[in-house]
N, C-alpha and C positions, 0 to 999 in steps of 0.2 A: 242684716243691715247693721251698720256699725253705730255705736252711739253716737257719735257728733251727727250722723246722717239722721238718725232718730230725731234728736232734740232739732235738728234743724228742718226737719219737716213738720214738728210736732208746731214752732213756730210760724211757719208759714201757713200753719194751717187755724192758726188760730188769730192770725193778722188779716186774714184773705176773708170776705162775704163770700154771701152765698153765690153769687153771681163769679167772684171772683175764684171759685177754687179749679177752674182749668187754667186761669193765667197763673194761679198759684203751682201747680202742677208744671208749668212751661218753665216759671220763674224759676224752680228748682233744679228743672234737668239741665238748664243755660248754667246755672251755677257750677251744678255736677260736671259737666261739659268742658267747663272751663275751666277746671280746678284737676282734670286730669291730667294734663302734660304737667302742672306743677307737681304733683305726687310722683310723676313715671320720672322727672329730673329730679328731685328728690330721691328714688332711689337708686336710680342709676349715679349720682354722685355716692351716695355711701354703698353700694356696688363698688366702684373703682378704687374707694379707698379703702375699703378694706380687701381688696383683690389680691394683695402681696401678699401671700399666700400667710395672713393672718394665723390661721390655726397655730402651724407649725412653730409660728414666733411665739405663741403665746406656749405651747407645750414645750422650749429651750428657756422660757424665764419663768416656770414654773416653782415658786419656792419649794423649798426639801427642809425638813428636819427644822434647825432655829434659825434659816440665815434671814 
């Protein structure tokens, strides 16, 4: 589990009664749900941008010696 997933259930579980912890549960995965396509275009933008074959550029502007 990743920390913000942590801290953001550790909150909904301490806002949520006792009656309330399967909406609590629902509330979360709707959240999680819906916050997937923004992470998957998140990295598929910095996928694309650094797709120009990055490495290569960064191993040709490699500093040498004092310049």
């Amino acid at each position: 589990m990743r920390f913000l997933e942590r801290i953001n259930d550790q909150q909904i579980r301490q806002t949520g009664s006792g009656d309330g912890d399967s909406t609590s549960a629902d509330q979360l995965q709707k959240i999680r749900s819906e916050a997937e396509p923004m992470l998957a275009a998140g990295d598929e933008a910095i996928r694309r941008a650094l797709s120009g074959d990055a490495e290569a550029f960064l191993r040709s502007s490699r500093q040498e010696g004092g310049q």
